[in-house]
C-alpha positions in Angstrom: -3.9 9.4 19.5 -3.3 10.7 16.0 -5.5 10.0 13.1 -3.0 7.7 11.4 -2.6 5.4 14.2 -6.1 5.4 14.3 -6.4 4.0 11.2 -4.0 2.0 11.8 -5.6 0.1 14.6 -9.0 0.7 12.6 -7.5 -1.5 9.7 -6.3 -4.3 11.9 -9.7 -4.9 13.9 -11.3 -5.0 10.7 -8.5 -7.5 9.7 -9.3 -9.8 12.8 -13.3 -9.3 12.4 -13.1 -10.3 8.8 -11.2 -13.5 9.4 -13.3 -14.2 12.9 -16.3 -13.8 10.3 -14.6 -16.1 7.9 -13.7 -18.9 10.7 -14.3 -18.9 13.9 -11.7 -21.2 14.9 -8.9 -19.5 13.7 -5.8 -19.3 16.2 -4.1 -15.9 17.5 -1.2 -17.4 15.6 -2.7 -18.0 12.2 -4.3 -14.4 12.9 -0.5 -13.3 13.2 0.6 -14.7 10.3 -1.9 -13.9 8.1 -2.4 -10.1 8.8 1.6 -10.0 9.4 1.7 -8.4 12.6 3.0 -9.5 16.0 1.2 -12.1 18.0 0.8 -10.1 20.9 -0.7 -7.3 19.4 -3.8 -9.7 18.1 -4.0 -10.5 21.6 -4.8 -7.0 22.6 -6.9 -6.6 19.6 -8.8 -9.4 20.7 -9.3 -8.5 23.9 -9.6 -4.9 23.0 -12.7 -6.3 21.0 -14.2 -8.6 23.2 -13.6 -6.0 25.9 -16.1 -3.4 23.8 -19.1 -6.3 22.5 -17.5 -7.1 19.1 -16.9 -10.6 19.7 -17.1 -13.5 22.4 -15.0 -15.4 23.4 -15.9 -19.1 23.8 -13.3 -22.2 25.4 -13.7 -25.4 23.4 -12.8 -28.5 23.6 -8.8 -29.5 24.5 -8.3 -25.5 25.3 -9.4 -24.5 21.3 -10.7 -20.8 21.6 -14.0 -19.9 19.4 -14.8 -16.4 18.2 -18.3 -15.3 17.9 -18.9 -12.0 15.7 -21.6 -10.1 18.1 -24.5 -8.3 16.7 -22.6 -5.0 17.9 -19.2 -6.4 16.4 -21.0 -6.8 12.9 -22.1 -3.4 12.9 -18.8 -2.7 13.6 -17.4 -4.5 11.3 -19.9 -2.4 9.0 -18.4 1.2 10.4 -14.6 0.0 9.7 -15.2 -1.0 6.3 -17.3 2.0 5.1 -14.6 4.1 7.2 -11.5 2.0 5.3 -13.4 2.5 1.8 -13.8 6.6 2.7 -10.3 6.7 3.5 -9.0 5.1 0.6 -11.0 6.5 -2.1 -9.4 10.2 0.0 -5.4 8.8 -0.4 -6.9 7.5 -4.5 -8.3 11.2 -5.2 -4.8 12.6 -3.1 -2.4 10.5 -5.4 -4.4 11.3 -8.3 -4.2 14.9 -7.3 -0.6 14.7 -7.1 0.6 12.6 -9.9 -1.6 14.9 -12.3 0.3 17.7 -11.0 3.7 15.8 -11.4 2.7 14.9 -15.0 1.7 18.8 -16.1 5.1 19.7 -14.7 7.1 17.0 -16.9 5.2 17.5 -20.1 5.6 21.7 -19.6 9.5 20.7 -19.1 9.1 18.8 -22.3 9.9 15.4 -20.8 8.9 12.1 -23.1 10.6 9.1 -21.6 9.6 8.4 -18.2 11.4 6.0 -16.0 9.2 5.0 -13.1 11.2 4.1 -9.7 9.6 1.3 -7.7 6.8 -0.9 -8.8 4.1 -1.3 -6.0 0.8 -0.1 -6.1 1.8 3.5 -6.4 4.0 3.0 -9.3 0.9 0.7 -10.9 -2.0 3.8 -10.2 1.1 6.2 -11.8 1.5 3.9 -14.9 -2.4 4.0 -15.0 -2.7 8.0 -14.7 -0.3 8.3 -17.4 -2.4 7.1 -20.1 -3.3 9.7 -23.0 -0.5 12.0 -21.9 2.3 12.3 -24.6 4.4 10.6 -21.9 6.1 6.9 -22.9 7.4 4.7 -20.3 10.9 3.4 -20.9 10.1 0.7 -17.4 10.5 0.5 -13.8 13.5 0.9 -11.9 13.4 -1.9 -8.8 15.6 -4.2 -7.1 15.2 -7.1 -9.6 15.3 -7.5 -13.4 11.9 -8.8 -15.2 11.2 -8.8 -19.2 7.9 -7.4 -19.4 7.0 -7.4 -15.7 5.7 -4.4 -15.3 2.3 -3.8 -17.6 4.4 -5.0 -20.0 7.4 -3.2 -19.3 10.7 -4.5 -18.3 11.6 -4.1 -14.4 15.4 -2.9 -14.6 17.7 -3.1 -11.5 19.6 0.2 -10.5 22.6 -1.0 -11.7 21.2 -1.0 -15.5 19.9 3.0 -15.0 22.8 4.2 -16.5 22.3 2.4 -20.1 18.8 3.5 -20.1 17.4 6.8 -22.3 15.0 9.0 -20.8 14.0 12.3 -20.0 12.9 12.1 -16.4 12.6 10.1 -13.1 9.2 9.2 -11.6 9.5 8.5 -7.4 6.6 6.2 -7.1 7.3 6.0 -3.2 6.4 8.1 -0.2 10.3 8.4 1.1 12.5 11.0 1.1 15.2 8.5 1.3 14.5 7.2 -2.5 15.1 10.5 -3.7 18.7 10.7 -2.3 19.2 7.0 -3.6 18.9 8.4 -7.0 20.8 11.3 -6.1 23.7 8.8 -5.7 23.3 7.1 -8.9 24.3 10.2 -10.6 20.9 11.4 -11.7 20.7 14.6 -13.2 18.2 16.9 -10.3 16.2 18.4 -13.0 15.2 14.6 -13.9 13.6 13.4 -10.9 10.2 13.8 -10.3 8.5 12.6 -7.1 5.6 12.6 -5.6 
């Protein structure tokens, strides 16, 4: 199993522990919905879990199913989170790595106004690492348009990108597949920047 899947299933038994720890009543379904992820993979999780110690499983009454956070799952538990924290403060320091790297090459190339494309947390950390470089953000380039939705900044739809000024293209997403996109708007090459 590869280290991302790992964390990947890491993440969603910490997921399910949390919320067992929050309520121990709480359905496979409402487990589904909340965590967004298929109802038969919180089955396996579950029984995964109960399988290794982490939590009990106890009938109540009229079939209701009670979870019961084990001594061994809230250690557990423990070892997840401090593993999840770890492995996000790594991907933090990696994009902050990057986007510093991105930044040095734009102001050498004597880019100004930056256009940022997509608006999630990536795009929110880049606005955020961007501060005190003689770099000005023109806005965000998303599906929707929003005065001022952005830090402040107006969200423009792709449609508008050919009205706006700016020096240079910011990919605030990990797919190859944005990069083309913006290709196909008619973007210069030297403008786009990605991460």
């Amino acid at each position: 199993m590869n280290t991302s899947e790992t964390d990947r299933r890491d993440a969603i038994s910490l997921k399910i522990l949390d919320e067992i720890n929050r309520e121990s009543s709480i359905t496979q379904r409402t487990l589904s919905s909340r965590l967004n992820i298929a109802l038969g993979l919180v089955n396996i999780c579950i029984r995964n879990l109960a399988q290794k110690g982490y939590i009990k499983v106890r009938k109540g009454p009229m079939n209701r199913v009670k979870y019961v956070l084990t001594r061994q799952g809230f250690t557990h538990r423990v070892g997840l989170t401090y593993n999840y924290m770890n492995s996000s403060l790594r991907h933090f320091k990696d994009l902050r790595s990057r986007t510093d790297g991105v930044y040095r090459e734009m102001v050498r190339s004597g880019v100004r106004d930056l256009l940022i494309w997509g608006d999630g947390e990536v795009a929110e950390l880049s606005y955020i690492f961007m501060r005190g470089l003689p770099l000005r953000l023109v806005g965000v380039i998303d599906g929707k348009n929003e005065e001022k939705g952005f830090f402040g900044h107006n969200i423009y739809s792709r449609e508008d990108l050919s009205q706006l000024r700016y020096d240079a293209i910011l990919i605030a997403l990990f797919g190859k597949e944005d990069i083309q996109k913006v290709k196909a708007l008619g973007v210069d090459e030297k403008k786009i920047y990605s991460l």
